[in-house]
N, C-alpha and C positions, 0 to 999 in steps of 0.2 A: 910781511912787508906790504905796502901799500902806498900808491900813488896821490898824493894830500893834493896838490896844486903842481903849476907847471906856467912858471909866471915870467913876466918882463919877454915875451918873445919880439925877437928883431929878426927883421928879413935882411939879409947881406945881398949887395947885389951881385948877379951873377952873368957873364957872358953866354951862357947856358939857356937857352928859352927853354928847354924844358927839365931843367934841375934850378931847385929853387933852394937854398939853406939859410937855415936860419940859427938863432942863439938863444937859451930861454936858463932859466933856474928853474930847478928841480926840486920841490919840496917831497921829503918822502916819512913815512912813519915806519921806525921800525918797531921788534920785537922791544917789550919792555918800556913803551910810551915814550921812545927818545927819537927825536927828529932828527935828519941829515936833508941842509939844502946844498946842492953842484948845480954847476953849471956843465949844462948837455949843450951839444951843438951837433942838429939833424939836418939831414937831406931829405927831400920831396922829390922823387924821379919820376916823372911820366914814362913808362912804356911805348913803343909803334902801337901796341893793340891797346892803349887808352889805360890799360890800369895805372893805378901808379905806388910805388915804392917806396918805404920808407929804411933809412938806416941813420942810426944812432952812437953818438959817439961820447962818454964824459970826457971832460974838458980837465977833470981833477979824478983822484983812487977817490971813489967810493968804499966803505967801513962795512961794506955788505956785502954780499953774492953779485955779480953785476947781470949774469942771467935773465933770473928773474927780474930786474930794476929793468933791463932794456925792453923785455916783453911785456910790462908795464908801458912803457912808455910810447912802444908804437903800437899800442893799442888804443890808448890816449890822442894823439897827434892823428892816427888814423882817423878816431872820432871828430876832430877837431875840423879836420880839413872834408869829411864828407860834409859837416853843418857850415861848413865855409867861414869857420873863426880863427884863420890865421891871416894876419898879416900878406 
């Protein structure tokens, strides 16, 4: 399985200064050339000691293992938010 795209992200607002969540679609490739897009809807936690957190939630059952699909995904979003391309 593999992470194709992770598109349409929205920032929800939040009373929270330092939780940030947002809403994105999920395109994924699975085993056998067939695609699954869901919709995921993640959290951005800042830590007191500056790191920050992610946690991951589908919004719809994923056809797949969700394990692996989630550690996909904040791997991804991790990437995202060190190059400062989210919303």
């Amino acid at each position: 399985m593999r992470l194709l795209t992770l598109s349409n992200i929205t920032r929800n607002d939040s009373l929270i200064h330092y939780r940030r969540t947002f809403q994105a679609a999920a395109r994924f490739g699975t085993p056998g050339n067939e695609t699954a897009e869901l919709s995921v809807e993640f959290v951005l936690e800042t830590m007191p000691t500056g790191e920050s957190t992610v946690s991951v939630r589908f919004v719809e059952r994923p056809p797949f293992p969700t394990v692996p699909a989630i550690r996909l995904l904040k791997q991804h979003i991790g990437e995202l938010e060190r190059a400062g391309r989210l919303p």
